[in-house]
C-alpha positions in Angstrom: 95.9 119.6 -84.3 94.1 120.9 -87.2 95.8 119.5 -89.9 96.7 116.5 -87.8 93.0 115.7 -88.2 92.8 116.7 -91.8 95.6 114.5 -92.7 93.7 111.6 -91.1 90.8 112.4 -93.2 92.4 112.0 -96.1 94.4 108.8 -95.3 91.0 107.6 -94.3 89.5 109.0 -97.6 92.2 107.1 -99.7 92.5 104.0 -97.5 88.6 103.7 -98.2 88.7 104.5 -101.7 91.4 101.6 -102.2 88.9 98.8 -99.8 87.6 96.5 -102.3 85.0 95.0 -100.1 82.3 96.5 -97.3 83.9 94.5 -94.5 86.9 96.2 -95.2 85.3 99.7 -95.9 83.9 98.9 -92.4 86.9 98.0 -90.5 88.7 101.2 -91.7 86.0 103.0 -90.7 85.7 101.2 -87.4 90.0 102.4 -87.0 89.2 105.9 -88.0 86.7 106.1 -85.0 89.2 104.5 -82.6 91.8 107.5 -83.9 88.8 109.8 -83.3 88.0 108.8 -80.1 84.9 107.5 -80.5 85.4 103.8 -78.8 81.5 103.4 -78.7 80.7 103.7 -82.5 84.2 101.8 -82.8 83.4 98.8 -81.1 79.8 99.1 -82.9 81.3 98.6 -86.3 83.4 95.6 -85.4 80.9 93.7 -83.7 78.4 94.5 -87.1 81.9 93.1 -88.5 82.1 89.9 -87.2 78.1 89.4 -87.4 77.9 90.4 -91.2 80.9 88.6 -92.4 82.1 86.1 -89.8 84.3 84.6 -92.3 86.2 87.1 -93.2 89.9 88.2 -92.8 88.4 91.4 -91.2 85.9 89.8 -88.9 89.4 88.6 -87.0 91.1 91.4 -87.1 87.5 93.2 -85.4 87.8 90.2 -82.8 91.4 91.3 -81.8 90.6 95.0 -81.9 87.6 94.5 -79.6 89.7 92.4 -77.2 91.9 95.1 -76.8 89.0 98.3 -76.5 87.6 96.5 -74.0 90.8 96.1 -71.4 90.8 99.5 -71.0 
């Protein structure tokens, strides 16, 4: 379990370091929480997401993933 949650770290750490944009910083974030458990702060980020950036590639892919957090 340990290292399982290191090596998420560091993906997230590298997927973040390659994001050239917030919205995209954001939504990695938002996926890292969803990993972590943490559906609140999840579905927090992708509703900032889609309110900051509504245009944006991300701001669908928030749309979808909030759909889905909140069958369950």
């Amino acid at each position: 379990m340990k290292y399982f949650v290191l090596i998420l770290i560091l993906i997230f750490s590298l997927t973040l370091a390659s994001c050239s944009n917030k919205a995209a910083e954001m939504f990695e974030t938002a996926k890292f929480e969803e990993l972590q458990n943490n559906k609140e702060h999840a579905i927090e980020l992708y509703d900032e997401i889609i309110k900051k950036y509504p245009e944006s590639e991300q701001a669908k892919k928030a749309k979808e993933r909030l759909a889905e957090l909140r069958k369950k």
